[in-house]
KOLDOVO-883335 format. One record per residue (C-alpha): residue in one letter; x, y, z. Coordinates in steps of 0.5 Angstrom, whole numbers, plus 500, padded with zeros to 3 digits. Example, Ala and Ser with C-alpha at 12.3 -4.5 7.8 and 13.67 -1.06 7.14 Angstrom:
BEGIN
A525491516
S527498514
end
This chain:
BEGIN
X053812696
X055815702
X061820702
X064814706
X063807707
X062805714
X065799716
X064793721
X070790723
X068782726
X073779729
X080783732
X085778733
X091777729
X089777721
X085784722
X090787726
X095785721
X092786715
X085788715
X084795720
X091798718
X090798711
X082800712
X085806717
X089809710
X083810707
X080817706
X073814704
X073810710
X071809717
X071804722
X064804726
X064798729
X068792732
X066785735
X070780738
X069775744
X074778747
X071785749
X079787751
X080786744
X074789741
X075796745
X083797743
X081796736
X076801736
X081805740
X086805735
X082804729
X075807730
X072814730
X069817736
X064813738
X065807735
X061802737
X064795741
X060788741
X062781743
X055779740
X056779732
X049780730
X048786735
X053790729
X049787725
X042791726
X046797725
X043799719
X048805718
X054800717
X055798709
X061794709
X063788714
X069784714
X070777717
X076776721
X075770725
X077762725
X075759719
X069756722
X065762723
X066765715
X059761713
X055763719
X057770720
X058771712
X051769711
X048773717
X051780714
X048779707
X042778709
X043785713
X044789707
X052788708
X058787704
X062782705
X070782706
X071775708
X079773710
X081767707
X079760705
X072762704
X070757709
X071751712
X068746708
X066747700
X058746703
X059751707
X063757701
X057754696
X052757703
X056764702
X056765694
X048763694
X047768700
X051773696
X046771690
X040772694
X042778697
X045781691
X050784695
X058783695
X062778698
X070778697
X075773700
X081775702
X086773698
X091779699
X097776694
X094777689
X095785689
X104784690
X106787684
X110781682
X102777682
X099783678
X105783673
X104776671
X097776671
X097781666
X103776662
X098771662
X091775659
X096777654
X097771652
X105772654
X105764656
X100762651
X096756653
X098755661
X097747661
X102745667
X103749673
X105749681
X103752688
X108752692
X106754700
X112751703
X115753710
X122749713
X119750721
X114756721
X108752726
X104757727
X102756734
X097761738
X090761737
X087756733
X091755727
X092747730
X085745732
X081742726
X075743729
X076750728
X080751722
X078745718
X086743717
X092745718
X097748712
X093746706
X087750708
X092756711
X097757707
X096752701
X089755699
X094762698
X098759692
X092755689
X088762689
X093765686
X095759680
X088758678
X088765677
X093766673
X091760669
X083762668
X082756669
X076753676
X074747672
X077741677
X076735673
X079730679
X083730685
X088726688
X092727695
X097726701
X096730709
X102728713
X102728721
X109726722
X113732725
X107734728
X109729733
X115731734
X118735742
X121740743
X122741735
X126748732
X120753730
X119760728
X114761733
X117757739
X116749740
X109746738
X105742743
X104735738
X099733744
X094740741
X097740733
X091736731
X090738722
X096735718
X104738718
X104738710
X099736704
X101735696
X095735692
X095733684
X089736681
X087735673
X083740670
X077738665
X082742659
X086736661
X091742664
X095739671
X096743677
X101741683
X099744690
X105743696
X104746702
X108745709
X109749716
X114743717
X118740712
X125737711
X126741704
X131748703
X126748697
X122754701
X117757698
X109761699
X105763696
X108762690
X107759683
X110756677
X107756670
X108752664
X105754657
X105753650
X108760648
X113761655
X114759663
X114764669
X116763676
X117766683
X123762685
X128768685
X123774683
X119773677
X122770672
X119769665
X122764661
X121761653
X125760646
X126766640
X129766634
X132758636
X135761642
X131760650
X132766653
X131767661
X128774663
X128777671
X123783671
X125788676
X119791680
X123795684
X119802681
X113804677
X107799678
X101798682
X106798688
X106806687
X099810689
X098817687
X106818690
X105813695
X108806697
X102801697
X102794699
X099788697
X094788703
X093796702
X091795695
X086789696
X083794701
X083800696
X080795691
X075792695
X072799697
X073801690
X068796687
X063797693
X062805691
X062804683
X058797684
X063793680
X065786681
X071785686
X078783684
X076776688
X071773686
X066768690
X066764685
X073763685
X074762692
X069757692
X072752687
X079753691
X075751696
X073745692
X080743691
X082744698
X076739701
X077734695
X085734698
X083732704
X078727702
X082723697
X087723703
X083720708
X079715703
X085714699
X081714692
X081720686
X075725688
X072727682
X068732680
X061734677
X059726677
end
């Protein structure tokens, strides 16, 4: 492997901008040669602000691609593309970052994992709460066995009013839903994770488009306009594993509730609970007494990296190049990714159909 890995950013709007070439620019082990985006302005002030000297710039993603010194692409783009852009770097010889969800359809995520397959390279999604220190702490509870057998748990992706209304986030034909497919998909990753568990028995669930139509509505990012707000304003999906294990997903950009919470999860085991409401609580019984634990997370932990505050997004990023130099599996499993994919479609499609979607039948 090379003394740095060469990264190609695809997509320099908001998510790379916010997360992905910040967290890269960190890294001594990496340099950003490349950025394409269809908006040339775009491409040319990421590269200015994040790339070498001579860093290229592309409004034709498959351009960046024949660039065979490039070793690692990330995906950034509205969700129609993950497939397509994903799949062609692959096929170049690329590792693929992705942001989340996986794709816009299950078809589509199930296209990615069979190219990362055939290629034998890696494919990650961007699943970035994973990598908080509270998401690390109790994944670590949950693979000791802390909570025992987690048989009953909840996603909570809600947001009061927080519409996000630049780009493309409420056109459905570009992103494939609304809050589900954006925000839910977070807590859903990070409960199956939690859980172990990517054997989805069946699914019932409810999209509402109701605040959506509403004018002039009170917003975190300023009125929506109902006539462009085309994916649906919440979506509740209840999800029955094959073990028999339930799983409760809510998710929101607007709500009438106070109960707010995002990407965040509840589990009940055999042995304990834990919950993000107010920080990480773990919850059981000992000595015929129940007892309630805050855990502080304000110090040590993954949070801190050789001295220096580390994010969630800063380690997912470490992590991920990290697996492409010692060639080992990522954090985030396309697998993974895939069935969270599954889930969320079978969402959509029990809404629309008013039936149970099942699985392997």
């Amino acid at each position: 492997m090379k003394e740095k890995i060469r990264v190609g950013i695809i997509g320099c709007g908001g998510i790379a901008n916010g997360k992905h070439m910040p967290s890269l620019s960190k890294l001594d082990n990496v340099e950003m040669v490349a950025f394409c985006d269809d908006d040339e302005e775009r491409a040319l002030k990421a590269a200015k602000d994040y790339g070498v000297d001579g860093a290229k710039t592309y409004r034709d993603y498959r351009k960046l691609l024949e660039d065979k010194t490039i070793d690692v692409v990330h995906v950034c783009t509205p969700n129609k593309s993950h497939a397509d852009i994903t799949i062609d770097a692959l096929e170049a010889g690329k590792h693929v970052m992705c942001e989340k969800p996986m794709a816009k359809t299950a078809s589509d995520a199930k296209r990615m994992l069979d190219a990362a397959k055939k290629t034998g390279k890696k494919l990650t999604i961007g699943y970035q709460n994973r990598f908080r220190p509270d998401s690390q702490y109790l994944y670590k509870l949950c693979r000791d066995g802390v909570l025992g057998e987690i048989y009953f748990a909840k996603a909570h992706a809600i947001r009061r009013r927080a519409v996000p209304t630049w780009g493309v986030f409420l056109n459905e034909e570009e992103q494939g839903g609304g809050p589900l497919i954006d925000i839910g998909t977070h807590a859903l990753d990070l409960t199956l994770w939690m859980m172990n568990n990517y054997k989805p028995k069946y699914v019932v669930g409810n999209t509402y488009h109701k605040l959506a139509e509403k004018r002039n509505a009170a917003n975190a990012w300023g009125p929506w306009d109902p006539d462009k707000f085309t994916v649906e304003d919440s979506a509740f999906g209840f999800i029955t594993m094959e073990n028999g294990a339930t799983i409760i997903l809510e998710s929101s950009w607007a709500l009438n509730s106070l109960d707010v919470d995002e990407a965040k999860t509840t589990l009940c085991g055999t042995e304990g609970g834990a919950d993000m409401k107010d920080g990480l609580r773990i919850n059981g019984e000992k000595n015929g007494r129940l007892y309630t634990t805050k855990i502080d997370l304000s110090t040590g932990g993954v949070d801190f990296y050789e001295g220096k505050a580390e994010n969630a997004a800063d380690l997912e990023a470490r992590l991920w190049i990290e697996s492409v130099i010692n060639d080992t599996e990522p954090v985030v499993k396309p697998e993974e990714a895939y069935v969270v994919s599954q889930i969320l479609e079978a969402i959509y499609t029990s809404s629309k159909t008013g039936k149970p979607v099942y699985f392997n039948e």
